[in-house]
N, C-alpha and C positions, 0 to 999 in steps of 0.2 A: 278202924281198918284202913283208911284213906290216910291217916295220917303215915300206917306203918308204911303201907306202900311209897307214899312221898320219902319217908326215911330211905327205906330199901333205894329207891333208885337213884337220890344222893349221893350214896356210898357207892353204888356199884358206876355210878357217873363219873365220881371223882377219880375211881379207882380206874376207869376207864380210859380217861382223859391222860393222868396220869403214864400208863402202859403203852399209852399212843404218841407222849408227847406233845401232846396237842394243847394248843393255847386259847380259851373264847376271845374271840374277836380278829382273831389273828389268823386261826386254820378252822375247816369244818368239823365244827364237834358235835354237828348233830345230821343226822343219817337221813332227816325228811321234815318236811316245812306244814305248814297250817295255812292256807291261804282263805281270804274273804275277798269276792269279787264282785265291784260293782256296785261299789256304799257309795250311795248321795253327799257330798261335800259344799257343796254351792250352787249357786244358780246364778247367772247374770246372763245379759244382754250380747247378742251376737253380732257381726259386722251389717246382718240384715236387719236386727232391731228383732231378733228376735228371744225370748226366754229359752237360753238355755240350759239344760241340770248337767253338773260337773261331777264325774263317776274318779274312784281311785279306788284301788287294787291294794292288800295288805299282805305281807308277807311276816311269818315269825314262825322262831323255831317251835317243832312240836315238841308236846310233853315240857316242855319247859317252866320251870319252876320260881326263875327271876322276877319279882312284881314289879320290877322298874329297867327297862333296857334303851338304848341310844335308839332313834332314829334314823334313818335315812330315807330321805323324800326324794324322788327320782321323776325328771318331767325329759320325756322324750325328745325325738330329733324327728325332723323333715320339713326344716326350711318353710315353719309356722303355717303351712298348709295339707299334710297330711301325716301319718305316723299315730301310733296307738302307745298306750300303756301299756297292752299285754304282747307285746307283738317284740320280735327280735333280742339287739340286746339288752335295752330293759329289764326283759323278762330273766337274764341269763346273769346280771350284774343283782336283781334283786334278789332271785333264789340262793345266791351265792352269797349273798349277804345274811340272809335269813340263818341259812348252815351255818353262819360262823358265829351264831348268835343274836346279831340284829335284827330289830322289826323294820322288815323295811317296804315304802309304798310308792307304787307308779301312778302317777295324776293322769286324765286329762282333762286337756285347756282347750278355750274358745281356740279356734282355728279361724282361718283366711285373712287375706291380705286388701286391702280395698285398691279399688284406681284411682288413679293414675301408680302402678307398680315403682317405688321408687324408694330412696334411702329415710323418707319419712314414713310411710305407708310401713315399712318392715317395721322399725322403730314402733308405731302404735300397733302393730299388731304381738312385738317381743311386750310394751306395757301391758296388753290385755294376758298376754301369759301371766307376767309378774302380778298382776291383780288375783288370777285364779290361783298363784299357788303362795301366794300369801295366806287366800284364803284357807288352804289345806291344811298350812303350817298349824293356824288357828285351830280348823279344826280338827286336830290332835293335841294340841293344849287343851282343846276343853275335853277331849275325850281320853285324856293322858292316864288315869288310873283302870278306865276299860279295857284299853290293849293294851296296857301296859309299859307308856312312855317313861321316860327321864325327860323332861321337858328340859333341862341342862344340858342336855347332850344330843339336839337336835343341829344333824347336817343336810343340805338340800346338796343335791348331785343331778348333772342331766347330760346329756348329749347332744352334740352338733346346736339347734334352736334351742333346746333343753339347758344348755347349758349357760346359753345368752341369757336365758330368763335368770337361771339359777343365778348368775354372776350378779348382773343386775338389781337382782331382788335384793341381795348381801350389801351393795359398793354403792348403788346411785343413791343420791338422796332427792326429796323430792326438790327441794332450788336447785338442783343439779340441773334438772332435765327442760332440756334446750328450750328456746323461746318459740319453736315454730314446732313443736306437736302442742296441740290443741285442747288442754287441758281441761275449759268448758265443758269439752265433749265426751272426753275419758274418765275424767275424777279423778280423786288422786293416785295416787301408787298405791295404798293399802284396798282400793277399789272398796265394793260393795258385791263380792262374792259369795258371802259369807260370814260366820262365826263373830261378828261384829264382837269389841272388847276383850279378846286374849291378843296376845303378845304375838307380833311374826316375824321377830326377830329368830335369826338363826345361827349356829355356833360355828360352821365352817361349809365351805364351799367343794365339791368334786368336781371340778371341770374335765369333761371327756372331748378334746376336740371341738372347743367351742373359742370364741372372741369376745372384746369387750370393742365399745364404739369409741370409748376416751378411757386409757389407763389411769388416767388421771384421780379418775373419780374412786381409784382404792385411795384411803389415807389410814395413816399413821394412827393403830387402835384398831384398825378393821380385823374383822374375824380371819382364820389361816384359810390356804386355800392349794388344794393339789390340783396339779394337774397331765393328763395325758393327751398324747398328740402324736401322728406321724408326720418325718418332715416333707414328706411327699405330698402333703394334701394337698391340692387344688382348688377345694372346694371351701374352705377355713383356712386360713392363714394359720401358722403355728408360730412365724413369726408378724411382720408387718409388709411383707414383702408386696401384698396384694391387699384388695378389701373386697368384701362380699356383703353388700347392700350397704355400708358408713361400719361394719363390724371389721375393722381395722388391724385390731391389736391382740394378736395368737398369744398362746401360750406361755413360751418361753418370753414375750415382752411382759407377762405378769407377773411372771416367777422372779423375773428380774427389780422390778417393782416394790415386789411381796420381802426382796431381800433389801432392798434396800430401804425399806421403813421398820425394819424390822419384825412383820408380820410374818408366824411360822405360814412356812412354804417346803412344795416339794414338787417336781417334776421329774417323768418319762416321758421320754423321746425313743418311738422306736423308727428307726431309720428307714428312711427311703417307703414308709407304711402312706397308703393315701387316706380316703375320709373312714371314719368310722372302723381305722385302723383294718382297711381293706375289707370290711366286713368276713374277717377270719377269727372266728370265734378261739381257737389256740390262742391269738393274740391279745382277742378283749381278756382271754381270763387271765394273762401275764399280766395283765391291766390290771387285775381286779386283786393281784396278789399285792402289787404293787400300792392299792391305794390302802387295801385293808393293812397294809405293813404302818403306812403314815398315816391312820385312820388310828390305832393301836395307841401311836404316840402323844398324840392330841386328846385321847380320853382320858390316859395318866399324866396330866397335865399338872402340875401342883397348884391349886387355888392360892391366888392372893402372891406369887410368886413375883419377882422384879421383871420376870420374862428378859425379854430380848437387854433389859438395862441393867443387869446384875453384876455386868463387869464395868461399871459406868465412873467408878471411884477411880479403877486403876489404869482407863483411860486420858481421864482427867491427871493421873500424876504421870503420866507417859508426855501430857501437854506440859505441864510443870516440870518435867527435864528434858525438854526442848528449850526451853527458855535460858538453861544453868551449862548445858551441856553443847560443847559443839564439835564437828564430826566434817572432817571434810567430803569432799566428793568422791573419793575412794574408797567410801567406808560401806559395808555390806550391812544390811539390814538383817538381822532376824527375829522373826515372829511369831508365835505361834501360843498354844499352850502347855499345859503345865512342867511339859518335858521343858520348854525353850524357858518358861519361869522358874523352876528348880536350878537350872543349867546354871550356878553363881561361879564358875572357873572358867563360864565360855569363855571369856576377852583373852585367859592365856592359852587355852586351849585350843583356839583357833588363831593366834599369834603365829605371824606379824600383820594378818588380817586385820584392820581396822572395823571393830563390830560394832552395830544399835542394838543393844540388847530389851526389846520390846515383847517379851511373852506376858500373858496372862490368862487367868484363870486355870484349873481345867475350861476354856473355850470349846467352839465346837465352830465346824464350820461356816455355820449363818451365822457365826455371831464376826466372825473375820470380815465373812463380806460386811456387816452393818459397818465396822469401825475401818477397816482397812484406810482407806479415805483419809481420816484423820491419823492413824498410825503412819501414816507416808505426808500427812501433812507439809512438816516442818524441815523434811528433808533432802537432800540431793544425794544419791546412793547408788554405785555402779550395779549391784545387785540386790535381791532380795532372797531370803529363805523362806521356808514356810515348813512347820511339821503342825499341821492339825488333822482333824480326821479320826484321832483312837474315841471321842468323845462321843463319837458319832454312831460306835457301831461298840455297845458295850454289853449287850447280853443282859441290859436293862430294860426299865420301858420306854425310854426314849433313843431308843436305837433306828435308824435308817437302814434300808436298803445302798447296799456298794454305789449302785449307779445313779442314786440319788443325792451321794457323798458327791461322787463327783460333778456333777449337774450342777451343786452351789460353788465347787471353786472354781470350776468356767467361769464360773462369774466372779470372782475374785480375780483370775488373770486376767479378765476382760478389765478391771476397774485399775486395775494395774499397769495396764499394755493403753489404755484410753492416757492415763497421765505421762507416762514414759512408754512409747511403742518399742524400743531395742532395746530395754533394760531383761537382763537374765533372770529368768525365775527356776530357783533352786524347788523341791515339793522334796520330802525327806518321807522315806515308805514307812507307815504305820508299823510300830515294834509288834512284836510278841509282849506277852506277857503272861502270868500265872493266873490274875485275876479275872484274866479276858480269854484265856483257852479257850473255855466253851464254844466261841465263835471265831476260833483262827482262821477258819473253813472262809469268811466273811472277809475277815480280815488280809486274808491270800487275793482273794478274789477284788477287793478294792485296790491293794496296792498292784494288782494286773490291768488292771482298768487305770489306773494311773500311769503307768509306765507307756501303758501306749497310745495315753492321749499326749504326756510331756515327750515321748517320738514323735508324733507326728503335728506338732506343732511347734512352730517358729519360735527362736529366747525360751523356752522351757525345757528343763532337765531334770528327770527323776536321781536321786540317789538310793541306792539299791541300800538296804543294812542288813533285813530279815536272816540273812545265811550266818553272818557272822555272829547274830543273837542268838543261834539255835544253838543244841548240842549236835554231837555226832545222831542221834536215835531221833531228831527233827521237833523235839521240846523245847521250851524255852528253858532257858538255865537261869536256877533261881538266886544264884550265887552273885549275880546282876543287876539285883533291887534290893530295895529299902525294906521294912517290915510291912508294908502297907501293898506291897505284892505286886504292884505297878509300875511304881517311878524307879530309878536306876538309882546306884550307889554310887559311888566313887569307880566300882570296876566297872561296870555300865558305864558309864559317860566316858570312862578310857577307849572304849571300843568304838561306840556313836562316834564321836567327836575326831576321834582317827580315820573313821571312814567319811566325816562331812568334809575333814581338813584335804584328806586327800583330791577331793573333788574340786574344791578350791581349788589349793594348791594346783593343778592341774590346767585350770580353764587360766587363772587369772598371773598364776609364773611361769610353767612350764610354754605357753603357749604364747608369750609376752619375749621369749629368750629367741 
């Protein structure tokens, strides 16, 4: 009888999900959660020397039928001296994760700060965090077929202090950690909280409005890491502007970081927001759509993939025609993917333009920032172009958020504007296509977010195409592309390339006369 029932609610689930559109892991597909409050996890020693037991909170969806689901470990915020596991957003980030299929758990850690209050004092008190939720990690590795883990698919996420721990846990290593905390006293970084002999290593990082003490200590290999933040904070740096107790290095200096070792990354920034994203809960859950979107991405991840180095040959032969090929200092770069690698008629088609014809892959935007650097190597070049971005937002499982897209090529103009500050950056608007319908909706809304960052910023210029790709009835016209329902034809790249020429043409004769 139990078994039909499990059958029955399968089908009427799927069918469910289905009629709703709804995605697991992505949107809420389930109407009410299972909570367990106030399971034993650890025990160690407090700033008074005394034994304390370490309690965490368990979230997961009910009725649910999955015997293995992702994690999420969540260790709160309040400046390692007060703040709960059940209390605020926590509470509001884990239920919302549980709905969307996730088991997900609120710690808490030894708290208080010892005297003399000071940038070392904070420091042994973020270690004693990282000891306890090491230990947590643990123990959910040993209890992973109980509640029903993926021990693979374990992320630690936290807020404000929560999030110092959470970083830290992931990026410091123990020779990392500076010669004047006191190691004698604390023991190591995996401590003695707990679950001794499982693994606390963890798959990826949520940072909500939290710093690290030295960016440094992410390297190249290290697990992904998202992150949210307002740029109003005060109390956290989102950039490096400030420091709050030796925690230095906000958000956007990680992200920055994360893209340039190659490590997947993603960042929100909501504007002018103070700590804890103003504690407006409207805003933590823009937050929380935000992370579950780049949370999605990360778990269809392809095992065993080249990751970030997959286009690593046809950069290497991009070096090898620098060496054969040379371009004077009039010659415009363009770069991008697979449109600008297809594009084999650019050089007469944008004649008497002197072009670098430098595309590769399908790319995607982090993968420009990793290489950009060496694509501008070898060169002197009055401008550069760029079309990437359709890779980014594909109606697959590795698709971004718009404003996430754009958040990595900041940082490519940044890496561009650091080598030449008054070289012109051309950004060419994501096409339409037939393959990619589904999410035109997406695909509008990025290249809006693009057009009014390249206005309001110095040397950048959007080129508009989308209108001239549509039909009259606002579809793309298929008469435009190859069999493969994406890339353009011979009549596509007439139209592109008339509308990139003209922009040229514009900036670099008409305004030369």
């Amino acid at each position: 009888m139990n078994k039909i029932l499990s059958i029955c609610f399968l089908f009427f689930a799927s069918h469910y999900l289905l009629a709703q559109n709804t995605i697991r892991y992505k949107n809420e597909v389930f109407n009410s959660i299972d909570s367990l409050k106030n399971i034993q996890y650890g025990e160690a020693k407090n700033i008074n020397n005394e034994s304390e037991k370490l309690f965490l909170d368990i979230y997961s969806p009910n009725a649910d039928t999955l015997k293995k689901r992702p994690l999420i470990l969540f260790v709160h915020g309040g400046g390692f001296v007060n703040g709960d596991k059940g209390s605020g957003y926590p509470t509001l980030f884990c239920v919302g994760l549980a709905k969307r299929g996730y088991v997900s758990s609120s710690i808490n850690y030894r708290l208080g700060i010892e005297k003399p209050k000071n940038d070392t004092s904070y420091f042994e008190a973020m270690y004693r965090g990282i000891q306890d939720a090491k230990a947590a990690v643990r123990f959910f590795r040993k209890n992973a077929e109980k509640y029903g883990i993926d021990t693979s698919k374990i992320y630690i996420m936290g807020g404000s202090a929560g999030s110092k721990v959470a970083m830290h846990l992931a990026y410091l290593d123990q020779n990392e950690v500076p010669t004047y905390i006191n190691t004698s006293k604390l023991g190591t970084l995996e401590g003695k909280s707990g679950n001794e002999g499982y693994s606390s290593k963890v798959n990826g990082v949520i940072n909500c409005w939290g710093a690290m003490i030295d960016y440094r200590w992410m390297k190249s290999g290290d697990v992904p890491l998202f992150s949210v933040h307002g740029t109003g904070d005060k109390t956290v740096p989102f950039d490096s502007s400030f420091t709050y107790h030796g925690f230095k290095y906000g958000s956007s200096i990680l992200f920055h970081r994360a893209l340039s070792l190659g490590i997947p990354t993603g960042l929100k920034l909501f504007d002018n927001a103070g700590h804890t994203l103003d504690n407006d809960k409207n805003k933590q859950k823009q937050a929380l759509d935000e992370i579950v979107q780049w949370l999605y991405t990360q778990l269809n991840k392809v095992k065993n993939s080249a990751g970030i180095l997959r286009f690593e040959k046809e950069i290497q032969e991009f070096e090898k025609l620098d060496k054969t090929e040379s371009y004077s200092q009039n010659a415009i770069l363009v770069t991008g993917s697979s449109y600008i690698r297809l594009w084999k008629t650019i050089k007469q088609d944008l004649a008497p333009h002197e072009i670098i014809h430098r595309g590769f892959g399908g790319s995607n935007i982090a993968e420009m920032a990793y290489y950009i650097d060496r694509i501008m190597a070898n060169h002197s070049f009055k401008a550069i172009v760029f079309y990437s971005g359709s890779n980014d937002i594909t109606a697959g499982n590795q698709d971004k958020t718009p404003s996430q897209v754009l958040e990595a090529f900041k940082y490519v103009v940044q890496k561009v504007h650091q080598r030449s500050p008054n070289t012109p950056i051309y950004y060419i608007a994501i096409s339409p296509n037939e393959r990619r319908w589904a999410v035109q909706n997406k695909i509008v809304e990025a290249n809006e977010l693009f057009k009014s960052y390249c206005q309001n910023t110095p040397n950048l210029h959007f080129i508009e195409t989308m209108p001239q790709l549509l039909n009259k009835d606002g579809k793309y016209q298929p008469d435009l592309y190859i069999t493969d329902k994406l890339h353009f034809n011979e009549n596509g790249y007439k139209i592109w390339s008339g509308l990139i020429k003209r922009v040229l043409d514009n900036d670099f004769f008409t305004k030369m006369k």
